[in-house]
C-alpha positions as CSV (number, residue, x, y, z in Angstrom):
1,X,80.1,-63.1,-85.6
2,X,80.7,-62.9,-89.2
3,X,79.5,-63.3,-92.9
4,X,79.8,-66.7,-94.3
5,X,79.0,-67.7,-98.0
6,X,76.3,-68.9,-98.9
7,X,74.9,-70.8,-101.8
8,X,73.6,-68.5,-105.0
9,X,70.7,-70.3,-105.3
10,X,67.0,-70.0,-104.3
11,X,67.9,-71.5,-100.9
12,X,70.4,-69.2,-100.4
13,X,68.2,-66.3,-101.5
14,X,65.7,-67.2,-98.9
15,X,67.7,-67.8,-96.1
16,X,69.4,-64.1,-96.5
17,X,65.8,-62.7,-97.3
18,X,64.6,-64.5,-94.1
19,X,67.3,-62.4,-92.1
20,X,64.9,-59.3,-93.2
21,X,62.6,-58.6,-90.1
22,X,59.0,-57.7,-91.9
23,X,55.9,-56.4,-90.9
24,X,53.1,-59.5,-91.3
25,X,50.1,-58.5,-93.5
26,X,46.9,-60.4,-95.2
27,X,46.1,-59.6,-98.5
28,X,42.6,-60.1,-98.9
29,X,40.6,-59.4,-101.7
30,X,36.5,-61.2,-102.7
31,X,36.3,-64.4,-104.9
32,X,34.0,-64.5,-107.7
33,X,31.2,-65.9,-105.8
34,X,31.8,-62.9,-103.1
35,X,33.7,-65.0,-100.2
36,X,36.4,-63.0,-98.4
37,X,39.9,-64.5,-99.1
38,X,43.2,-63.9,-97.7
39,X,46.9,-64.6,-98.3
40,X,49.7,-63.7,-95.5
41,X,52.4,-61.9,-97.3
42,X,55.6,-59.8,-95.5
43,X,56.2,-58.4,-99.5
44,X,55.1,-55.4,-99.1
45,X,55.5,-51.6,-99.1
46,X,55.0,-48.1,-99.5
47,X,55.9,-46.0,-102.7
48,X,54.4,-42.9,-102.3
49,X,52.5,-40.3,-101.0
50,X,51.4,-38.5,-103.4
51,X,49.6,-40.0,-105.4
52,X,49.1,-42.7,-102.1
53,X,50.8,-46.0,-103.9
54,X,51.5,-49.4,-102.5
55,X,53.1,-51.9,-103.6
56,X,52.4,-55.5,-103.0
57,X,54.5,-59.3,-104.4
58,X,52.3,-62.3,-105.3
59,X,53.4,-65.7,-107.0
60,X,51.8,-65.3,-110.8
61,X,50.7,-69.2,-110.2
62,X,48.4,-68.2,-106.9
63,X,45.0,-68.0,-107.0
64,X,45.1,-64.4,-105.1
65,X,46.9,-63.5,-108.0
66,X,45.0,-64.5,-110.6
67,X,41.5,-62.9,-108.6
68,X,43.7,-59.6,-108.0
69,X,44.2,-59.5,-112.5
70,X,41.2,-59.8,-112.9
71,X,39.5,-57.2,-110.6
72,X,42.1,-55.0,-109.8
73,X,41.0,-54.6,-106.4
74,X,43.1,-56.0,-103.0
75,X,43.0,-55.0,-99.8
76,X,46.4,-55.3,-97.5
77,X,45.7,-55.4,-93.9
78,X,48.5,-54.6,-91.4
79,X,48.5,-57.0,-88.6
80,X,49.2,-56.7,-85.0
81,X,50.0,-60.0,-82.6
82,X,46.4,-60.9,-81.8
83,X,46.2,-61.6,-85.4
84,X,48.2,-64.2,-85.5
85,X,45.5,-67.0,-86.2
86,X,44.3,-65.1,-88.7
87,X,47.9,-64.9,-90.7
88,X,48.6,-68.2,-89.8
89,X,44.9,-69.6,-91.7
90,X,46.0,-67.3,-94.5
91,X,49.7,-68.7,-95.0
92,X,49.1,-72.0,-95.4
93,X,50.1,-73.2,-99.1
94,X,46.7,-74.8,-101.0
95,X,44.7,-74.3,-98.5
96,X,41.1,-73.0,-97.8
97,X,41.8,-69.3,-97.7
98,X,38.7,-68.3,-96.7
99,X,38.0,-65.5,-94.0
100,X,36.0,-66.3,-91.2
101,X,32.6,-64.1,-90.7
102,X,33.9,-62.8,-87.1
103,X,37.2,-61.9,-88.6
104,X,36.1,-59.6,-90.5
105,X,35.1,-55.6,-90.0
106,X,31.4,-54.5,-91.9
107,X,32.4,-51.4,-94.5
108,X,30.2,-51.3,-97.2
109,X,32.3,-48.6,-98.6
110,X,35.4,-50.7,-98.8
111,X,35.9,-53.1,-101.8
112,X,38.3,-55.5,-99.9
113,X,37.5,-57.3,-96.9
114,X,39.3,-55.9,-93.9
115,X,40.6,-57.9,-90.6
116,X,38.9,-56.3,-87.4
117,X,42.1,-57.6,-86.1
118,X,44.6,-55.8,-88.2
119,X,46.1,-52.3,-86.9
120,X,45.8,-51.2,-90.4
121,X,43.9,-51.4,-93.6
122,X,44.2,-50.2,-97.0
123,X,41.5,-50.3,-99.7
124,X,43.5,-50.6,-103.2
125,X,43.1,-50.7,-106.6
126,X,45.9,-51.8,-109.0
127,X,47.4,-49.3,-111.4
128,X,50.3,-51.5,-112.6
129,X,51.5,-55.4,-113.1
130,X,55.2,-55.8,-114.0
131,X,56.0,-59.3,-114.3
132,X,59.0,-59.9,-112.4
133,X,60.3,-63.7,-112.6
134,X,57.6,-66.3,-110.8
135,X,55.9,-62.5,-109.2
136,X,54.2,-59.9,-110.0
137,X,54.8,-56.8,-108.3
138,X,51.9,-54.7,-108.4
139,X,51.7,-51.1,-107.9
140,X,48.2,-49.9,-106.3
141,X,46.3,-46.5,-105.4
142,X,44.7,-46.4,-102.1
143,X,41.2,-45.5,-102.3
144,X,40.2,-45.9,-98.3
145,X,42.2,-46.4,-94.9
146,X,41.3,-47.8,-91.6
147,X,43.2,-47.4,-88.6
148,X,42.7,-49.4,-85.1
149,X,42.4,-47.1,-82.2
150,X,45.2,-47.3,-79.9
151,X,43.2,-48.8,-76.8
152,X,43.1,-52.4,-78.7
153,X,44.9,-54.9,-76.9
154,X,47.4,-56.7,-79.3
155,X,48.1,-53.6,-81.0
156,X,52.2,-54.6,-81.0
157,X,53.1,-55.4,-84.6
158,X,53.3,-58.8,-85.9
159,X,56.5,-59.6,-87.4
160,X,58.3,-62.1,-89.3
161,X,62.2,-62.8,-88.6
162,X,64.3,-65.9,-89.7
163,X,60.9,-69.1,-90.3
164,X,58.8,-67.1,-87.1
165,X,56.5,-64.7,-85.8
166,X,58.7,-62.1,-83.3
167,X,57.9,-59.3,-81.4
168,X,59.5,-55.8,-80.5
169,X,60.9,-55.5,-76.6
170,X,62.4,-52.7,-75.1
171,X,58.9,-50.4,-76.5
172,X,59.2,-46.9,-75.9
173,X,57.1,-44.7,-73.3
174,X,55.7,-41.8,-75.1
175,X,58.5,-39.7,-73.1
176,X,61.5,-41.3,-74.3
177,X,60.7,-41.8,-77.9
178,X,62.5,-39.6,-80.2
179,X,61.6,-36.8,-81.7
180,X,60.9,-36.6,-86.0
181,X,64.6,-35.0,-86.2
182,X,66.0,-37.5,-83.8
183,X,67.4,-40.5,-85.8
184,X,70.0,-41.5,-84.2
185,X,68.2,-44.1,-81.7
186,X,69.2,-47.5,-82.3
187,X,66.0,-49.7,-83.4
188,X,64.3,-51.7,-80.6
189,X,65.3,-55.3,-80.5
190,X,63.5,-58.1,-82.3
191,X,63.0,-61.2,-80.3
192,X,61.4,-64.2,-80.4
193,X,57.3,-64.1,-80.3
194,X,55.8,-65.8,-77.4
């Protein structure tokens, strides 16, 4: 196998971007009548820890953008595989967005609704919005984390690879994974979700 050219053009763009394997995530963030929203995004990341920043990629012409400028507050929820309805209500384009009641974990203290599905969830508040093209990439703090216990079934992460949802093989026992100075391991292999 080898590199072909491709198109420069937005078509081009995505089909290279789409040959990045990403983590699957829900932003999700309270409409101005106080329903729980979502929108399933793989543009996202860390930036640092300290202070703990985030930083997430939404279209300026989305409504979860427009909600996110004008309270500052989002919430990204990390998902694992037996989220997968949930990201698949949350990506579709024009949609009702809306989180269903049993979807969704009770924390007063968080401002951002949070997936009882998700293996991860971070409470943010915006710091900064730099326009970038048809995107905004927006920097956030973290104010609160939740983390899924590791005896929840569906806990392998949902990913995104090439137009569809994959999943690791070949996971590690807790004996053979390396060790923090090991990094010479090869990844584990992406393959197609069931």
């Amino acid at each position: 196998m080898s590199l072909q050219p491709a198109a420069t053009d937005a078509d081009g763009f995505r089909a290279a971007l789409g040959s990045f394997a990403a983590g699957v995530n829900v932003i999700t963030l309270n409409d101005a009548d106080g329903s729980p929203q979502g929108m399933t995004a793989t543009a996202f990341s860390s930036v640092s820890t300290d202070p703990l920043l985030v930083l997430i990629c939404v279209n300026r012409a989305n409504r979860t953008y427009e909600r996110i400028a004008e309270t500052g507050r989002f919430g990204v929820n990390i998902l694992g595989a037996a989220a997968r309805e949930i990201s698949d209500h949350c990506a579709r384009p024009g949609s009702d967005k809306t989180l269903a009641g049993e979807w969704l974990v009770d924390r007063p203290e968080w401002h951002a609704p949070a997936l009882a599905k998700a293996l991860a969830f971070l409470d943010c508040e915006t710091e900064k919005d730099v326009e970038a093209g048809t995107h905004a990439v927006l920097i956030a703090r973290v104010r609160s984390i939740g983390i899924a216990g590791d005896d929840r079934p569906g806990r392998a992460p949902l990913i995104h690879f090439r137009g569809a949802y994959r999943e690791l093989g070949g996971a590690a026992s807790p004996a053979s994974r390396p060790q923090a100075a090991d990094r010479t391991s090869p990844p584990s292999v992406v393959k197609e979700y069931a």
